[in-house]
C-alpha positions in Angstrom: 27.1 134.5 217.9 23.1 134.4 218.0 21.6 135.8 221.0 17.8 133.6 221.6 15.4 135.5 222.7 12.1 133.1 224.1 8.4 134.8 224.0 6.1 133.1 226.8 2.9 131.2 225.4 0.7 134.5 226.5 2.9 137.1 225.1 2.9 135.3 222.2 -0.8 135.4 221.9 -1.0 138.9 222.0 1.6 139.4 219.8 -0.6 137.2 217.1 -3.6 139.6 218.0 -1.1 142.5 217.1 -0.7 140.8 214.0 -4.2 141.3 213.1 -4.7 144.7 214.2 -1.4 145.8 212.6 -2.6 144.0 209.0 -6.0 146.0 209.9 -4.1 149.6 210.5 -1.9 148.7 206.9 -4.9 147.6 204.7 -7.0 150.4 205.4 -3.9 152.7 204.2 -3.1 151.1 201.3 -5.3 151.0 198.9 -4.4 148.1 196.8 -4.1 145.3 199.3 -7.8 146.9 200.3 -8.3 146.0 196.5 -7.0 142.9 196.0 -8.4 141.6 198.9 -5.5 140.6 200.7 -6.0 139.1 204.3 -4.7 141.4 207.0 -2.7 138.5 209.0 -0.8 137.7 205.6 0.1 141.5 205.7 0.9 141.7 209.4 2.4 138.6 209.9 4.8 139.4 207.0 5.7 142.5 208.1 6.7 140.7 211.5 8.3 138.2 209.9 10.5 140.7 207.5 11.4 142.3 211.1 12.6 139.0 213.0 14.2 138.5 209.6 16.3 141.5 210.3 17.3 140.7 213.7 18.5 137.6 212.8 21.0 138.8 210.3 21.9 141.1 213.1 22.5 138.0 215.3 19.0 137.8 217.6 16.6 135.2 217.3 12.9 134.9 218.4 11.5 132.6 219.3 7.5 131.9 219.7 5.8 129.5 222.0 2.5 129.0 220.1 0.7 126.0 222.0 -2.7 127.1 220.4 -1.8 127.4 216.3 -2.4 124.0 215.7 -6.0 124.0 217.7 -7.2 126.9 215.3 -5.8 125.5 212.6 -8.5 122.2 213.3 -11.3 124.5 214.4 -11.1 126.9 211.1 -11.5 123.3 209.2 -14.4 122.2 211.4 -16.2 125.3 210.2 -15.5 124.1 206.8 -17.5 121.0 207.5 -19.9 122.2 209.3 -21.0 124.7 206.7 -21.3 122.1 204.6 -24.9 120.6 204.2 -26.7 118.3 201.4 -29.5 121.4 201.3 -26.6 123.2 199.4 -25.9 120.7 196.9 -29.5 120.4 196.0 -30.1 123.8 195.7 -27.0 124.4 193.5 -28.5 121.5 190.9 -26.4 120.3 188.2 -24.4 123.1 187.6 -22.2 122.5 190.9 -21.5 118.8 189.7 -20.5 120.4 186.4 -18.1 123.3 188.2 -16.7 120.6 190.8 -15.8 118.3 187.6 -14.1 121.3 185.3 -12.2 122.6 188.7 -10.9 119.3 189.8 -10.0 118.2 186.4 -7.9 121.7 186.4 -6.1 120.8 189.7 -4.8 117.4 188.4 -3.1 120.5 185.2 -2.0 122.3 188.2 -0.4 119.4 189.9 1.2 118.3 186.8 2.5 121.3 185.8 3.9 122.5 189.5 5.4 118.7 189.4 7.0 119.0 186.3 8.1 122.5 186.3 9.9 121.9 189.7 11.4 118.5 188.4 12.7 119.9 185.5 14.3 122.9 187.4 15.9 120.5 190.0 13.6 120.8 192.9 11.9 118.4 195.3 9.0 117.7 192.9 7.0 117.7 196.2 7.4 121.3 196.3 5.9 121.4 192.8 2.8 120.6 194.7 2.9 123.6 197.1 3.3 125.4 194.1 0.4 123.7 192.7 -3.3 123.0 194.2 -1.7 123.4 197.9 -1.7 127.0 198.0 -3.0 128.0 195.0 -6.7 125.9 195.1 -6.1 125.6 198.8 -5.1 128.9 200.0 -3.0 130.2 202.6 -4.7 128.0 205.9 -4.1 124.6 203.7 -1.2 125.3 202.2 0.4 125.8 206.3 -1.5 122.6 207.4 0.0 120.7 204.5 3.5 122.3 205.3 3.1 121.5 209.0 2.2 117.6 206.9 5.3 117.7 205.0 7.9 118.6 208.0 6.5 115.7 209.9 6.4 113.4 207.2 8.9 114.5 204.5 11.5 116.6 206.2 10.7 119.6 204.2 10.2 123.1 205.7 8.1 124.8 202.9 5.8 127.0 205.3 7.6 130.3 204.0 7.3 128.9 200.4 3.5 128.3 200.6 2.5 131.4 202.2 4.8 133.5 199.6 2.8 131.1 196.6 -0.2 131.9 198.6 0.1 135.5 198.6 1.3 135.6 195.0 -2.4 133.2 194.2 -4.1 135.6 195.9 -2.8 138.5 194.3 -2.9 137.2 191.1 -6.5 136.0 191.2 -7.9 139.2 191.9 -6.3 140.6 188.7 -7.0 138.4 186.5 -10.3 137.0 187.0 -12.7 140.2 186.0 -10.5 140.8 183.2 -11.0 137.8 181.6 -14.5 137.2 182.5 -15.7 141.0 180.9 -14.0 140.1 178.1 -15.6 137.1 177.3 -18.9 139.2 178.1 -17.8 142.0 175.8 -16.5 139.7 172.9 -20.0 137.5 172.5 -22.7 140.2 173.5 -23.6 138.1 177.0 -25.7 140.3 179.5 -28.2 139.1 182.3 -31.7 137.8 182.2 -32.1 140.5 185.1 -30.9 143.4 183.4 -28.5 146.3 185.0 -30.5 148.8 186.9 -29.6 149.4 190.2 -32.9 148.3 191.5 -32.8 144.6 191.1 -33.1 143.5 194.5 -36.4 145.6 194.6 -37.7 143.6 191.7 -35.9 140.3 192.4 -35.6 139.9 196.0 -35.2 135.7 196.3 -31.4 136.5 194.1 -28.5 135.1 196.1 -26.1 137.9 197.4 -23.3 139.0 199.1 -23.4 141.7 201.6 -20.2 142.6 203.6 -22.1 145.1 205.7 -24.5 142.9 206.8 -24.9 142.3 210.6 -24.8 138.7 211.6 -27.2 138.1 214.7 -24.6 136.3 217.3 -25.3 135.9 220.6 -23.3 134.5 223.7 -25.1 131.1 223.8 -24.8 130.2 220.2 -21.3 131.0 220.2 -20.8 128.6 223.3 -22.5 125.9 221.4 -20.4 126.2 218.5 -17.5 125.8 220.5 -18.5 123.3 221.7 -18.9 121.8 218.7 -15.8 123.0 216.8 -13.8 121.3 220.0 -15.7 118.1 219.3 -14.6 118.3 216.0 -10.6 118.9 217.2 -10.6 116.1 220.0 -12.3 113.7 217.5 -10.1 114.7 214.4 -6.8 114.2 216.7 -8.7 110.5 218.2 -9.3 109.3 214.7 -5.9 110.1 213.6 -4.0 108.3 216.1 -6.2 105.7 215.4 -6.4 105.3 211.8 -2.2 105.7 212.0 -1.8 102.9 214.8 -2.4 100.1 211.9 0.6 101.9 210.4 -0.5 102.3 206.8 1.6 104.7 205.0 -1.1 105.5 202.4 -3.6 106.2 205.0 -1.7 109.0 206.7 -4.0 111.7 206.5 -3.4 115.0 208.1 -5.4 115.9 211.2 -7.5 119.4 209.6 -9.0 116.6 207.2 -10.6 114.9 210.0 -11.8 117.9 211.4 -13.0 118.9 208.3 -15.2 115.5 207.6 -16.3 115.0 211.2 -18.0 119.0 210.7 -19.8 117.7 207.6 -21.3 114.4 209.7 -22.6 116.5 212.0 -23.7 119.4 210.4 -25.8 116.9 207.9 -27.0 114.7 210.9 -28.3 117.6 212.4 -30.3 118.6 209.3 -31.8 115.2 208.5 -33.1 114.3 211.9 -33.7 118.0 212.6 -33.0 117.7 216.1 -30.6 120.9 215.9 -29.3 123.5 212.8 -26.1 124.4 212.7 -26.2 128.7 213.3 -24.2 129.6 209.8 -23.7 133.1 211.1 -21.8 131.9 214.5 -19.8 129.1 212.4 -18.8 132.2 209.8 -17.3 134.6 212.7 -15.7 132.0 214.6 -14.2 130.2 211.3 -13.0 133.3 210.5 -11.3 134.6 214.0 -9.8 130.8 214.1 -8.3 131.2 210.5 -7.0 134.6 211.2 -5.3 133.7 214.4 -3.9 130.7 213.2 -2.2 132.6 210.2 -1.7 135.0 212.2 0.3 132.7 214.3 2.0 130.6 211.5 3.1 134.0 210.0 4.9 135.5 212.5 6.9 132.4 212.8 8.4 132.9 209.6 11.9 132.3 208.8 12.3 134.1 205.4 15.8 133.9 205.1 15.4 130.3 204.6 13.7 130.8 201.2 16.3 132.9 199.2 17.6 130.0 196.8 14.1 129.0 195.7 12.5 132.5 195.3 12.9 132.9 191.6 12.2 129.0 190.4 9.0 129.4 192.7 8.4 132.9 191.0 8.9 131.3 187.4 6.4 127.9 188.1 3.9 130.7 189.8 4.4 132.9 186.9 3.4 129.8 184.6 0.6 128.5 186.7 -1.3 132.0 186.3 -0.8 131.6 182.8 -2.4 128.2 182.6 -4.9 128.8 184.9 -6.0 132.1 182.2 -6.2 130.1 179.1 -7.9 127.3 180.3 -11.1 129.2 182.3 -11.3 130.9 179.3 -11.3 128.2 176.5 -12.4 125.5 178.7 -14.0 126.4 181.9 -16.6 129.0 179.8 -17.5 126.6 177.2 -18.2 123.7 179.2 -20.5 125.7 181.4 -23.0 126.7 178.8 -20.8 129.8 176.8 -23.3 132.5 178.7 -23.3 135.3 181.1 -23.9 132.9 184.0 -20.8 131.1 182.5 -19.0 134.1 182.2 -19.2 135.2 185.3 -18.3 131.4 186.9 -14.9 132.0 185.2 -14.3 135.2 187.3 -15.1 133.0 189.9 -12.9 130.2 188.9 -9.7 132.3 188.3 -10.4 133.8 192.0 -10.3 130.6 194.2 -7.8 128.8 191.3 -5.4 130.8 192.6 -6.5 132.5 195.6 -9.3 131.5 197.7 -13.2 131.7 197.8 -13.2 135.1 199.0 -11.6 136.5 195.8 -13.7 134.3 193.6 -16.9 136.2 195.5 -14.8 139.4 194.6 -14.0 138.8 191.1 -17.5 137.9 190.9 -19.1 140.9 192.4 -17.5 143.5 190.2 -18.7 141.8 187.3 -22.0 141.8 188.7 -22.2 145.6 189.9 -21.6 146.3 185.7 -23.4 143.5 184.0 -26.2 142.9 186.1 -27.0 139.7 188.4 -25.8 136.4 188.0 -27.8 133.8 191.0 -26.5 131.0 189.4 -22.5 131.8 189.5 -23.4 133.1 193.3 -24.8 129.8 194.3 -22.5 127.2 192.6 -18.9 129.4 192.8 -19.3 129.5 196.3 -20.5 126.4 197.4 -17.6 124.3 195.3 -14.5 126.4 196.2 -15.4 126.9 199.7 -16.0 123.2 200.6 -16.4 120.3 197.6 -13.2 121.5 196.2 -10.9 120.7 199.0 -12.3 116.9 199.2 -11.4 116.1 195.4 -7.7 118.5 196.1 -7.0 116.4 198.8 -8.1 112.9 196.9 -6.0 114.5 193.9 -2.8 115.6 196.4 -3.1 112.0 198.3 -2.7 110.9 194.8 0.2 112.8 194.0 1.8 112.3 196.7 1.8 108.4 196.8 2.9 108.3 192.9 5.8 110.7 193.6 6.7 108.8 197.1 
């Protein structure tokens, strides 16, 4: 007999916050997931979820009421549109159509080979795809708004699965991006137009850069227009669904977080060609990122990882494969057709970080190859700008694709 135990909407809520601080408390004792950059409401959450998994073989179950995870879910992807603006593209130049082409022309590999693999070991080839560009060029917040997409639609509870696939992305990512970029360095002589002295920034002070320690300048009334803003984005992404599904089109079921995501790059770009307002980046950053965590937070703790068991080791073995993949062809393909130099080099760090994990690790990858070799402006501008935005419009053309084709 299971014993239910129900957790009010606000005690829910702080339990998510617990998450976060929990994830915090673990990361800063463990050294490797401080490494590997692992976010801390993957490691609280799963730690929460491991618990409830333990109660539930011991007969209690808990239950969450979590009204709000579905409202940060659509405000993290307004932020997402709304860093988006044409000033980027133009300032990246040719390069970033270059990088969008070689990493979307990868996804459709990943897709095929998650499709295939999971076909050939008797799965749903659907889940090939969460084991594919969902999670892996998606990462862990579009990997659970496609799994929220695929319960609706599909019948197919693959939450668990995508943020294990996630996890493992991430993980991998991390290891195997600086590797195979300092190689590539090492084995043709590459080093940077700027040098390696520790001074650059003295001598070079327009390079691009990534400082973690560096205080963004938020105050109370730009964070009250960005909410405003990012709630305009919701309201209207959840309006133009129903909409677009009342002419009952099966091919133009779109999930909700896409809508956000496009109605954030209309006004983020109508705002910078009529001038009338810009868009605060710092402001979008913090609250993009507190709406991400508490939304994993929230998705994680709702975990039910006894429901994955069966599939653990097929998912390990296409996972295992996809890494593989993803290493051969950054280095044969991805360096070559972005010029076989340093800048290149270092792009394929960059490329093995949010091919299988996320921006973030790209930026990672990137900076330790940097902090060696010296500088590379031209990796920082175009890495960043395609996996944190141009790359999810071709993944979800490409997973629409997939999806109708399979269907």
């Amino acid at each position: 007999m299971t014993n239910t135990l129900s957790i009010g909407a606000l005690e829910s809520f702080l339990i998510a916050i617990s998450v976060l601080s929990l994830g915090h408390f673990i990361n800063s004792k463990v050294g490797i997931l401080k490494r590997y950059n692992i976010p801390e409401p993957i490691v609280g959450g799963l730690i929460v979820a491991f618990s409830i998994t333990v109660l539930h073989f011991q007969g209690v179950s808990i239950e969450f009421s979590l009204p709000l995870q579905n409202t940060f879910m659509l405000m993290f992807f307004s932020t997402v549109g709304l860093a988006a603006n044409y000033t980027q593209l133009i300032k990246g130049g040719s390069k970033v159509f270059l990088f969008l082409a070689v990493a979307s022309f990868y996804i459709l590999i990943q897709n095929a080979v998650g499709v295939g693999l999971a076909s050939a070991m008797g799965l749903d080839p659907l889940l090939g795809l969460i084991a594919g560009s969902i999670t892996l060029s998606g990462g862990h917040g579009t990997g659970a708004a496609w799994s929220q997409t695929f319960a609706e639609n599909y019948h197919l509870n693959t939450l668990e699965l995508a943020m294990a696939s996630a996890t493992f992305g991430l993980v991998m990512g991390g290891l195997i991006g600086s590797p195979i970029a300092q190689k590539l360095i090492q084995k043709h002589n590459l080093e940077s137009e700027y040098g390696t002295d520790i001074d650059t920034h003295t001598r070079f002070p327009e390079l691009v850069t990534y400082n973690e320690r560096e205080e963004d300048k938020v105050t109370a009334k730009k964070v009250i227009e960005m909410l405003f803003i990012m709630l305009l984005c919701v309201a209207g992404s959840q309006h133009l669904s129903s909409f677009v599904n009342s002419f009952g089109i099966a091919w133009l079921k779109i999930p909700d977080f896409v809508y956000a995501l496009f109605i954030g790059v209309f006004i983020t770009n109508i705002f910078e060609i009529t001038k009338v307002r810009k868009i605060d980046t710092d402001t979008v950053d913090i609250l993009g990122t507190v709406s991400l965590s508490l939304f994993l937070a929230m998705a994680l703790m709702s975990l039910k990882l006894w429901n994955i068991f069966d599939l653990a080791i097929p998912f390990l073995i296409i996972l295992t494969i996809q890494t593989l993949v993803l290493a051969l062809f950054s280095y044969f393909v991805t360096f070559r057709v972005m010029g076989s130099n340093y800048d290149a080099a270092v792009m394929v760090g960059g490329h093995c970080g949010f091919g299988l994990g996320a921006t973030p690790t790209a930026v990672m990858n990137m900076g330790s190859l940097v902090s060696r070799f010296g500088p590379s402006p031209q990796a920082f501008m175009v890495v960043p700008i395609v996996g944190a935005f141009f790359i999810d419009i071709t993944n979800l053309i490409i997973l629409q694709a997939y999806i109708s084709f399979i269907g």
